[in-house]
N, C-alpha and C positions, 0 to 999 in steps of 0.2 A: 487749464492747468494739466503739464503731464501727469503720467501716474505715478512714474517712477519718483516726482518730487511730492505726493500727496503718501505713496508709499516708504518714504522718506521723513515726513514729518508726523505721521501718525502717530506712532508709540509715545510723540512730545505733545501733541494733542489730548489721546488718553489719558495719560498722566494727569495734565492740566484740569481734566473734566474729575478726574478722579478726587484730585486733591480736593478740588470746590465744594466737593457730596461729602469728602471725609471729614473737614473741618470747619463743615456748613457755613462758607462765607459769606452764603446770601441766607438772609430771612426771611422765613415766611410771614404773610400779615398774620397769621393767628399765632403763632410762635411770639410776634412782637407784640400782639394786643395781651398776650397770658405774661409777659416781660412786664407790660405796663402797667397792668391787672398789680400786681406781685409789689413792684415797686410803689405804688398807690397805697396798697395795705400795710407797709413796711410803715412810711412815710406817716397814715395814719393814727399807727403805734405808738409812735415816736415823738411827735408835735403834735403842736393842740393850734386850734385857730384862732386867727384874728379875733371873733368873736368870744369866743374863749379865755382869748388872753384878755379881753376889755373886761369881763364879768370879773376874774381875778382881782385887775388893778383895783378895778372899783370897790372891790372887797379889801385888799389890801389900806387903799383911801379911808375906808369905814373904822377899820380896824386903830388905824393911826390915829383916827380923831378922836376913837373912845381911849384910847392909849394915854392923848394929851388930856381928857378930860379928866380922868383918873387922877392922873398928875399933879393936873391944878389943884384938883380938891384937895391932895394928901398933901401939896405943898400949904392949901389956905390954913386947915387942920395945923401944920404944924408951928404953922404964923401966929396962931390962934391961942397953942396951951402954949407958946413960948420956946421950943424949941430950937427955931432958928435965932435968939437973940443970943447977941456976943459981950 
């Protein structure tokens, strides 16, 4: 390579290195692992897990059956003193 073409394309080289450190285009691994650190705990806040979500349903399923139980009785109850006849 002459000089005069390396003296030549310099200042567009600089530049280039420049720009890369000012608007850190590349990442470093510990910059990425504190990225994914961050996003993990966000992610944690926010949603609950699989296992989490089964203990709910199940509770939700418990609920519903004492729900209909309740039900039936207040409907036998009301079968009973007469209420529902027409």
């Amino acid at each position: 390579m002459e000089k005069e073409t390396l003296y030549k394309y310099a200042p567009l080289f600089l530049v280039g290195i420049a720009l890369v450190f000012q608007y850190n285009l590349f990442v470093t691994p510990a910059k990425l692992e504190q990225t994914h650190r961050e996003i993990l705990a966000e992610i944690a806040q926010l949603y609950i897990t699989k296992g989490e979500f089964g203990n709910v349903k199940e509770q939700i399923a418990d609920i519903n059956k004492k729900v209909d139980k309740i039900y039936d009785k207040l409907m036998n109850e009301r079968s009973s003193d007469g209420f529902n006849q027409n």
